[in-house]
N, CA, C and O atoms as a GROMACS GRO file, in nm:
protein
  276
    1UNK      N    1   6.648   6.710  10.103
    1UNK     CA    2   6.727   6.704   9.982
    1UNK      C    3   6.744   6.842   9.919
    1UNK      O    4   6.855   6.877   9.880
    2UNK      N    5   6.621   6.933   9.906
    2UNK     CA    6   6.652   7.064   9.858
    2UNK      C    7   6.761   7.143   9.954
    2UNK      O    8   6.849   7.217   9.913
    3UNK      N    9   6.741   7.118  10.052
    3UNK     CA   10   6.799   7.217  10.096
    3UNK      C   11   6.981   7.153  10.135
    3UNK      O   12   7.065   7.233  10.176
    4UNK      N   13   7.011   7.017  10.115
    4UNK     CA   14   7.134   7.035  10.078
    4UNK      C   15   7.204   7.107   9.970
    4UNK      O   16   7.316   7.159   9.973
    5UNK      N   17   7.099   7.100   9.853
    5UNK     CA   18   7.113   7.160   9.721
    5UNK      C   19   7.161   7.279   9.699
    5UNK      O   20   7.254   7.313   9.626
    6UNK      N   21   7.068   7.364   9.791
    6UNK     CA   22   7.105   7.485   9.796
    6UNK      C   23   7.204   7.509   9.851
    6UNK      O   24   7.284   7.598   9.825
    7UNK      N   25   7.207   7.427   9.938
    7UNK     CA   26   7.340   7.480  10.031
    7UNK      C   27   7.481   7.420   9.946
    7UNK      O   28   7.598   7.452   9.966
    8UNK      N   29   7.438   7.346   9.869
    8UNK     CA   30   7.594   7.354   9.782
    8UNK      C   31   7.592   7.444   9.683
    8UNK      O   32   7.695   7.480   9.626
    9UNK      N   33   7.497   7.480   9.660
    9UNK     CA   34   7.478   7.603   9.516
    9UNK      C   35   7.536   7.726   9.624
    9UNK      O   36   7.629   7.801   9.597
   10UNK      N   37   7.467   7.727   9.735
   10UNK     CA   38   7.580   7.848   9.828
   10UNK      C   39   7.709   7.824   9.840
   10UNK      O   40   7.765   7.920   9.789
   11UNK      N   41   7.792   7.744   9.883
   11UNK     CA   42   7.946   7.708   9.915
   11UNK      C   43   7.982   7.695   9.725
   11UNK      O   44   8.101   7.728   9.732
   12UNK      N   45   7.971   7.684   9.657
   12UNK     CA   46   7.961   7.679   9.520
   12UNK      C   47   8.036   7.842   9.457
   12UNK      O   48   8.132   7.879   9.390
   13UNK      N   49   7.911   7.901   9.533
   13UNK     CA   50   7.896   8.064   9.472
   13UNK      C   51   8.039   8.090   9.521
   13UNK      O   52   8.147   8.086   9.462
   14UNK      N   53   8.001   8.121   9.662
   14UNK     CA   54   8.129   8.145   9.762
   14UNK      C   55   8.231   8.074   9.742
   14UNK      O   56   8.327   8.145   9.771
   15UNK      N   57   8.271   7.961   9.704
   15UNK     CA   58   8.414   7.954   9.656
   15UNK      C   59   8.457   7.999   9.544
   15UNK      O   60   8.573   8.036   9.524
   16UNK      N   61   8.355   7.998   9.449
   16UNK     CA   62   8.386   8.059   9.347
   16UNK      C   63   8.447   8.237   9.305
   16UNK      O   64   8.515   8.297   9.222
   17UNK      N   65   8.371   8.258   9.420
   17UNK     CA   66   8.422   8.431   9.482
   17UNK      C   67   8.532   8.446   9.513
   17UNK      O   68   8.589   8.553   9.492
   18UNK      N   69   8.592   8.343   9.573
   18UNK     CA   70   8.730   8.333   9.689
   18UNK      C   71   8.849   8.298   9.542
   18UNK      O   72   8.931   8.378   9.497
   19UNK      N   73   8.827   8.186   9.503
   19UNK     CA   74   8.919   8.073   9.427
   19UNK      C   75   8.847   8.064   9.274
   19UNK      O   76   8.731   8.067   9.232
   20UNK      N   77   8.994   8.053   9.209
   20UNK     CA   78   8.961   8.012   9.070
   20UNK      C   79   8.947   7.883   9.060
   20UNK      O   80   9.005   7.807   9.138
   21UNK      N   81   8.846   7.827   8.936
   21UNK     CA   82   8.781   7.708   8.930
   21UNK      C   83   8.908   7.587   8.951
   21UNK      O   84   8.878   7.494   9.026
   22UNK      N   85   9.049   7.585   8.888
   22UNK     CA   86   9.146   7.512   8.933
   22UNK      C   87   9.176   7.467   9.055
   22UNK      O   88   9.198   7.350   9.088
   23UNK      N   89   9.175   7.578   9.132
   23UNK     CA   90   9.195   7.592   9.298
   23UNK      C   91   9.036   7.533   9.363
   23UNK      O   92   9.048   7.467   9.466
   24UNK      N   93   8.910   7.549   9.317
   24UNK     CA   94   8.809   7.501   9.316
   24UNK      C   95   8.859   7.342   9.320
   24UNK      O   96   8.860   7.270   9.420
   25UNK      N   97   8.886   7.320   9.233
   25UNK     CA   98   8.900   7.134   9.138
   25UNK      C   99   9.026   7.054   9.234
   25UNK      O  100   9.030   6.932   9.240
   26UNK      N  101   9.122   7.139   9.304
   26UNK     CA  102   9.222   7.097   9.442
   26UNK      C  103   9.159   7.069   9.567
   26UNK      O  104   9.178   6.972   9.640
   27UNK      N  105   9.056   7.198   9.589
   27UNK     CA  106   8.997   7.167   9.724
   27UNK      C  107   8.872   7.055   9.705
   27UNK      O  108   8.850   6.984   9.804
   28UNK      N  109   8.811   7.040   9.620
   28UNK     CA  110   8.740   6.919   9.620
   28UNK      C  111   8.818   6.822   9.619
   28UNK      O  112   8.797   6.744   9.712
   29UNK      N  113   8.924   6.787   9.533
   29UNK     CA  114   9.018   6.666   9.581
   29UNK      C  115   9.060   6.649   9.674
   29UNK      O  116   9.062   6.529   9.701
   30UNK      N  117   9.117   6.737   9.779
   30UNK     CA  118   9.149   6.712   9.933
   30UNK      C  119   9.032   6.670  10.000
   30UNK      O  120   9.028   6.572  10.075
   31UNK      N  121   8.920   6.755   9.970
   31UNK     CA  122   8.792   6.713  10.015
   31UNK      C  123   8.779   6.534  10.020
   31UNK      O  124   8.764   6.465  10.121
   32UNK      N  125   8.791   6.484   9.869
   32UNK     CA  126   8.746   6.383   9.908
   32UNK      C  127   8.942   6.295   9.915
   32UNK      O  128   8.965   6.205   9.835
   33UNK      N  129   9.004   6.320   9.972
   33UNK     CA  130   9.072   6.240  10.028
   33UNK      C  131   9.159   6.208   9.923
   33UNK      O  132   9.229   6.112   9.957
   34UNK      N  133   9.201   6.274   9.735
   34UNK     CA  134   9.268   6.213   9.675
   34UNK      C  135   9.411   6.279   9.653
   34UNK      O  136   9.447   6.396   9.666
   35UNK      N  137   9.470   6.180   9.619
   35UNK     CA  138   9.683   6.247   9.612
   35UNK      C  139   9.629   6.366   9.496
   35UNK      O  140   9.541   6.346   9.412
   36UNK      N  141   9.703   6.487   9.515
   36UNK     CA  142   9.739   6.599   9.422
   36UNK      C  143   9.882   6.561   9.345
   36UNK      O  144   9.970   6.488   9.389
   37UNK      N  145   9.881   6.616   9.244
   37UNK     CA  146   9.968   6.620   9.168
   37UNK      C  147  10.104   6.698   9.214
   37UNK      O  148  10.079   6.811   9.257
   38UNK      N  149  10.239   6.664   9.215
   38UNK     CA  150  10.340   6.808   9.215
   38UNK      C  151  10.264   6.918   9.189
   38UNK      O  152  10.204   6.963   9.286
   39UNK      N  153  10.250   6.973   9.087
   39UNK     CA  154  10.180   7.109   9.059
   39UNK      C  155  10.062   7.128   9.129
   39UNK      O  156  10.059   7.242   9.176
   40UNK      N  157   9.957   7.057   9.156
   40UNK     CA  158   9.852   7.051   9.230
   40UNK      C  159   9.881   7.095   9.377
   40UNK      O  160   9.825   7.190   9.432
   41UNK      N  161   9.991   7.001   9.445
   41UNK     CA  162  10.042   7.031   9.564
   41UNK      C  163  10.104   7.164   9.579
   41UNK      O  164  10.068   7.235   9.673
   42UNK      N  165  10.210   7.214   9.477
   42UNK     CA  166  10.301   7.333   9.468
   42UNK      C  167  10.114   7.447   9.491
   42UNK      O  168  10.079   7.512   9.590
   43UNK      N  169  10.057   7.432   9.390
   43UNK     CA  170   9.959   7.538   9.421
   43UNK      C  171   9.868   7.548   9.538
   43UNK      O  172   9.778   7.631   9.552
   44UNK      N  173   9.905   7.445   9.627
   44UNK     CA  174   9.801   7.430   9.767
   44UNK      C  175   9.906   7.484   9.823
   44UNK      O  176   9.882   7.599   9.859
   45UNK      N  177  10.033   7.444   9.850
   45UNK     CA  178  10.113   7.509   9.930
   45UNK      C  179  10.144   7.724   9.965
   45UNK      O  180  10.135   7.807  10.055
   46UNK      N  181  10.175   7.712   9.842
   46UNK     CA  182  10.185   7.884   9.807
   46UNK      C  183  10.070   7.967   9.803
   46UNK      O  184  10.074   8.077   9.857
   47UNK      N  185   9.911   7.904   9.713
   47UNK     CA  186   9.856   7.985   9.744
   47UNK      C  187   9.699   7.939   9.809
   47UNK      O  188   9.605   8.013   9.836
   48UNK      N  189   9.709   7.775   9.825
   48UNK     CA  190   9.548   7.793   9.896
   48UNK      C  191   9.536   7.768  10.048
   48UNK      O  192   9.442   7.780  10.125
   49UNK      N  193   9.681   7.723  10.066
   49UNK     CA  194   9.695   7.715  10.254
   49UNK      C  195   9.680   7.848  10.279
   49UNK      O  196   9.572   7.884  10.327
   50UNK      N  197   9.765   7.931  10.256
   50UNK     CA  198   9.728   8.101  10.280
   50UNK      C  199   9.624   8.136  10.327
   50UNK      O  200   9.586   8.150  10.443
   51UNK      N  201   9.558   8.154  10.189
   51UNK     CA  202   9.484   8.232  10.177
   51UNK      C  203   9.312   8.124  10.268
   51UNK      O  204   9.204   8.180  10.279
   52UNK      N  205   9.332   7.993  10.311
   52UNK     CA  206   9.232   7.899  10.378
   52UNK      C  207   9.288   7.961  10.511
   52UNK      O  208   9.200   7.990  10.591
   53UNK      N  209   9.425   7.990  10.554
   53UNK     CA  210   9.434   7.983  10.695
   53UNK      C  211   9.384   8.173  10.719
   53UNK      O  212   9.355   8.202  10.836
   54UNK      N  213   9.379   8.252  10.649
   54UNK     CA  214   9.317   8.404  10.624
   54UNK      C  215   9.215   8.371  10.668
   54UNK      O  216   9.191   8.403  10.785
   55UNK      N  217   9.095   8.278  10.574
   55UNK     CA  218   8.952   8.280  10.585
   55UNK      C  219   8.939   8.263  10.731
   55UNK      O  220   8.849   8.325  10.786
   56UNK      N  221   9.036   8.169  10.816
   56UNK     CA  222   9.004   8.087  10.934
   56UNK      C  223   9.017   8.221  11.040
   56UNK      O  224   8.954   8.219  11.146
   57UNK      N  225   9.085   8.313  11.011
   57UNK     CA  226   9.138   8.375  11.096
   57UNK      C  227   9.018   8.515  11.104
   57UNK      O  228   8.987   8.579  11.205
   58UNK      N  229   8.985   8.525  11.012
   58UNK     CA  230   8.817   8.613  10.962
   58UNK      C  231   8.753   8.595  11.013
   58UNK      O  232   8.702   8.667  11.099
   59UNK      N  233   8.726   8.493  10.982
   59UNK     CA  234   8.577   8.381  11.082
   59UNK      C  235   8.621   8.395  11.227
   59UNK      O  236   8.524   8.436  11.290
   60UNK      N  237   8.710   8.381  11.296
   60UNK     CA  238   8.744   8.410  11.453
   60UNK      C  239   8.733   8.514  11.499
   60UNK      O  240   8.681   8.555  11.603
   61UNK      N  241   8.801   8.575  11.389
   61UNK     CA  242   8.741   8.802  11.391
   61UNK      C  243   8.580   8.800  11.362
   61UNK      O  244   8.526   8.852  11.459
   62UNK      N  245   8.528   8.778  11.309
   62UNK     CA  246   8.339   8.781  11.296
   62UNK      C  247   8.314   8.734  11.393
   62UNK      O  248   8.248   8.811  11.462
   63UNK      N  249   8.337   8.626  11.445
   63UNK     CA  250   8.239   8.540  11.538
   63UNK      C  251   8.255   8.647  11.688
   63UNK      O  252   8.159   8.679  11.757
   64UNK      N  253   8.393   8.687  11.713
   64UNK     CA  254   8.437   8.760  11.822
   64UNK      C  255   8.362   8.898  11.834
   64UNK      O  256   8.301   8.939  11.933
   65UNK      N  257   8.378   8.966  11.706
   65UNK     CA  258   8.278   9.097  11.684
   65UNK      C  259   8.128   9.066  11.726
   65UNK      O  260   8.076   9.125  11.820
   66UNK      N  261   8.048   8.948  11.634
   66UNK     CA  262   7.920   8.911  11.692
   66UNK      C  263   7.903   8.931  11.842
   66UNK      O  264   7.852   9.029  11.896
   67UNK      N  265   7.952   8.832  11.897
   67UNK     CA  266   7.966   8.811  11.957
   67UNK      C  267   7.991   8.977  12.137
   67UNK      O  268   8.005   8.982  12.259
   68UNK      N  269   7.984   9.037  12.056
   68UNK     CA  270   8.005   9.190  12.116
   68UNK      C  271   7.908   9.250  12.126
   68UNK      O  272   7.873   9.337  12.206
   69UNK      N  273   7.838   9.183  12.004
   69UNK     CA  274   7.741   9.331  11.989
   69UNK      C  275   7.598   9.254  12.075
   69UNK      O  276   7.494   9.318  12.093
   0.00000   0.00000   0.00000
């Protein structure tokens, strides 16, 4: 149990680094599976697909670098 804890107090921090708490309050709703609003949607479209398909593309660049050394 603690250590799920923490580990959401980590993904927590870190989104909070990435995304403002709004954009925070979207990706938990996709998370759990609920309709976004027009505006909700307009702001997943323009700026959190982006900047989610960036992170994805990072993580493939890290893992590949690791992966070197």
């Amino acid at each position: 149990m603690e250590r799920n804890k923490a580990k959401d107090l980590r993904i927590i921090k870190a989104l909070s680094n990435l995304f403002t708490d709004k954009q925070i309050n979207i990706l938990k709703r996709l998370m759990n599976a609920e309709n976004l609003t027009k505006q909700e949607n307009e702001i997943y479209s323009r700026t959190l697909k982006p900047k989610i398909n960036a992170i994805i593309d990072l993580n493939d660049i890290a893992i590949s670098i690791r992966d070197k050394i």
